[in-house]
N, C-alpha and C positions, 0 to 999 in steps of 0.2 A: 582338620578332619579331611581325610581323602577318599572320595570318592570313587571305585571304577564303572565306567559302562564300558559292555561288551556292545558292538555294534556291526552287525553283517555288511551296510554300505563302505564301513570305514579298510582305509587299506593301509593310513600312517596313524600312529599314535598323536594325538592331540590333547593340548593341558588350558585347561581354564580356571581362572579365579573368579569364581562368583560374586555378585553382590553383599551376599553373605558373608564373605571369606571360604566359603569353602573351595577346597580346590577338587576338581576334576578332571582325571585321565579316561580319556576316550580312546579307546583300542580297536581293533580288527579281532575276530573271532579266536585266531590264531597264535596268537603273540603269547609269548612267554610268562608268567609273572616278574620275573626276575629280568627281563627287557623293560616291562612296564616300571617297573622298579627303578632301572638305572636311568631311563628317561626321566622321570620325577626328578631325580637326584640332579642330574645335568643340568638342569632347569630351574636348579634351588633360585640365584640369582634373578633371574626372570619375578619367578614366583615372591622375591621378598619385593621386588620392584612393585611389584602389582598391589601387592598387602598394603606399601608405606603408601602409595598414591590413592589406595581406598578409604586410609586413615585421613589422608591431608584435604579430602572431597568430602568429607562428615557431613551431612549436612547441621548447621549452627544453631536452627531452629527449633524448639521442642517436639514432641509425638504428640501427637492428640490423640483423641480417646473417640470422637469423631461421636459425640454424645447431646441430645436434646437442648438445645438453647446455647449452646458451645457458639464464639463468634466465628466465624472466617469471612475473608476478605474473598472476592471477587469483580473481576474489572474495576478492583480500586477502592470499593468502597465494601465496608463491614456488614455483613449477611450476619443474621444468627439461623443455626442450623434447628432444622425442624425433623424431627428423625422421624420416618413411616416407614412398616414394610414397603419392599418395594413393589410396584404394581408392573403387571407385564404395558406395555406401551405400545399403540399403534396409531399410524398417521395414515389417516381414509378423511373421505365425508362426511360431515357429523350435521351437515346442511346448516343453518344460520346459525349455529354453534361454533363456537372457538374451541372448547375443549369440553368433556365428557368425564365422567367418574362414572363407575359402576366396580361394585366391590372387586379386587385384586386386577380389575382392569382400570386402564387410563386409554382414553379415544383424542388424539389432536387433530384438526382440520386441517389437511395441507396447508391452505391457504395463510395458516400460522405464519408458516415460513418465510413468505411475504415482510412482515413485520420487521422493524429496529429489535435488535436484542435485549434491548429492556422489557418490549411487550410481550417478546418471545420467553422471556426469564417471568413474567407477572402470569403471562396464562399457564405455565408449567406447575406454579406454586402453587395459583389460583384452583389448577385440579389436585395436587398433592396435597393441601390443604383439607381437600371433600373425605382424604382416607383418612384421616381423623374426624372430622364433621360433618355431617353431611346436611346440606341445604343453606342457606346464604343468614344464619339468625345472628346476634351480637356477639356469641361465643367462634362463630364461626371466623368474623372479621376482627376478631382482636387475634386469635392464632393467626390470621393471615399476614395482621400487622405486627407483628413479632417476628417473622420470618423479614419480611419486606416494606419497613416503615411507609415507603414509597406510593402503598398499593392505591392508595384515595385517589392521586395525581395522576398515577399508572392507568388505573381502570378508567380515568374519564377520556384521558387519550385514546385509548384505545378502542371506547363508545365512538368518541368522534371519527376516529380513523379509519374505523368499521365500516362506515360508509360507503368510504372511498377506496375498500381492497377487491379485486375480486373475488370473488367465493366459487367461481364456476359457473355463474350463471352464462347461459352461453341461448343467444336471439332464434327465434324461429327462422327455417332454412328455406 
């Protein structure tokens, strides 16, 4: 399939093979079709070069479907996904709190940031979790633990460690 954009910036003809396969010539306002045309044609060889090297980079591994309880791997080890609308997200004060839920919003405490990536990956769930459940009851932590077997060992660390991060508190002056 071929593509044209007209384009007021452009002043030479340019040809791209998309990800897709598809290809695109990019023109200047002015150009001829029948230039655009022969440009393409000049370019067949280019253009199969680029095709075969998009075929031989396939990637080897399946599509996912990217669906509830689906596994995937991250930093090494098998996550199963936990699908939620997504929540809009903001990083503020949420004061001795780590993270926040409130419907289609998610609140994380700076002070997250701080944290090993593991606690940082436990408190993110630990709030994606609340948009499907809301409040800490047994249904809540068996979703939780489906997502992140981890979460039991995760959470005590991060009691303990809580201690010792700052949160901002900052001494009279």
């Amino acid at each position: 399939m071929l593509e044209v954009h007209v384009s007021a910036r452009r002043t030479r003809l340019g040809l791209t093979v998309e990800r897709d396969g598809a290809l695109i010539v990019r023109v200047p306002p002015a150009c001829p079709p029948e230039r655009a045309e022969a440009f393409v044609r000049a370019n067949d060889r280019w253009v199969d070069d680029k095709l075969r090297l998009r075929e031989e980079r396939q990637p080897l591994h399946p599509t996912r479907k990217l669906s509830d309880g689906e596994i995937h791997r991250y930093l090494g080890r098998d996550y199963r996904l936990l699908y939620v609308d997504e929540p809009r997200i903001e990083v503020r004060d949420v004061g001795r709190r780590w993270g926040t839920h409130r419907p289609g919003r998610i609140a994380l405490h700076w002070a997250t940031f701080q944290l090993p990536f593991h606690l940082i990956d436990y408190v993110i769930a630990h709030e994606l979790a609340h948009v499907r459940i809301s409040g800490h009851g047994p249904d809540y932590w068996r979703l939780l633990g489906r997502a992140m077997p981890e979460y039991a060992r995760w959470k005590a660390e991060l009691d303990e460690m809580g201690r010792r991060v700052w949160m901002g508190d900052v001494a009279g002056r």
